[in-house]
N, C-alpha and C positions, 0 to 999 in steps of 0.2 A: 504494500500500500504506500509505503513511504516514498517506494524508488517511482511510483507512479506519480504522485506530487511533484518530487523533484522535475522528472524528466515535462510535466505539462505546465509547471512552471518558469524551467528554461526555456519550452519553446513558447510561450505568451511573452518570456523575454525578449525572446530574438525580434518576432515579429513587428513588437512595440518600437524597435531600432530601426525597422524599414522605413518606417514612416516618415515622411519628408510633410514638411507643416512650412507653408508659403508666406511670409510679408512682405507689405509691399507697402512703401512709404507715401507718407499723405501728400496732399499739394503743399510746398512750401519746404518739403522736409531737405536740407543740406547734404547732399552722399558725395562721399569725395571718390570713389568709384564705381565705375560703370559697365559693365561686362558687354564688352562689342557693341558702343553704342554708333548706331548709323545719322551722321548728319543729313539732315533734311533744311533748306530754304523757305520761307512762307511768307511773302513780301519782305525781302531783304532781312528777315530776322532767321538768326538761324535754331535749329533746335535740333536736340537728340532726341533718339527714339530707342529704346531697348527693351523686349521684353514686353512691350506694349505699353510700358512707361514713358512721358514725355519729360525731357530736361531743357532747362536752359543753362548754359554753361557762363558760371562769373567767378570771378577772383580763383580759378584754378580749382575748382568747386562747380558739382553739378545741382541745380536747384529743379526739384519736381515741380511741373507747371501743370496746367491743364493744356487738352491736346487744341492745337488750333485748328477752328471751322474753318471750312474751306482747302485745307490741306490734302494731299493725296497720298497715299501712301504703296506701293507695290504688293505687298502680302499684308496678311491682316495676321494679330497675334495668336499664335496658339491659346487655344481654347475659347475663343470667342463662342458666341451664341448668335442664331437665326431667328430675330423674330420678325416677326409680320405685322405691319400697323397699316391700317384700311388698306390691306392688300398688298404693301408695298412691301418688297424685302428690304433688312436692314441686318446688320449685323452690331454686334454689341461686346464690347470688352473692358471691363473695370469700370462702366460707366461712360467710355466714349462710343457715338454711335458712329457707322458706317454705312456706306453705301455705293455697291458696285459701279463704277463710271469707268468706260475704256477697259483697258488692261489691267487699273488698280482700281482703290477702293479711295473716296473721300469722306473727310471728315464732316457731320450732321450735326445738326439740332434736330432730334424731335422729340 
């Protein structure tokens, strides 16, 4: 009985280690690095994008911004969502909306 314990509580250990638990930092929040961030243009301002996070980049320091309307982007972030509103498709990621135009996707209001 004991050795059965043991052995179903090492493996509820092991498990509990797989587990990868995500954040992701608020608008405003300061990260001083950026894991392959791709610059993007959007009327002469320039911004990063990684991860489907947007940065502005100041004093050697990336600053989380909200993602700019109007903007296009090539791929949309992993894990995005499909929703539909009065018919129309959109896509959705951390709260920025998208929507297919051309060969990429732009940035929405709706």
């Amino acid at each position: 009985m004991v050795i059965i314990v043991v052995l179903f509580g090492s493996f509820l250990t092991a498990n509990a280690q797989r587990r990868t638990v995500k954040v992701y930092p608020r608008i405003g929040a300061v990260v001083t690095t950026v894991h392959q961030p791709k610059l993007v243009v959007h009327r002469g301002i320039n911004f990063h994008v990684a991860n489907g996070i947007w940065y502005r980049y100041r004093s050697g320091k990336y600053v989380v911004c909200a993602a700019p309307i109007g903007i296009t982007v090539r791929k949309l972030p992993r894990g995005n969502q499909v929703v539909r509103v009065n018919g129309r498709k959109f896509f959705r990621y951390r709260g920025v909306w998208y929507k297919k135009q051309g060969r990429g996707y732009i940035t929405v209001n709706v």
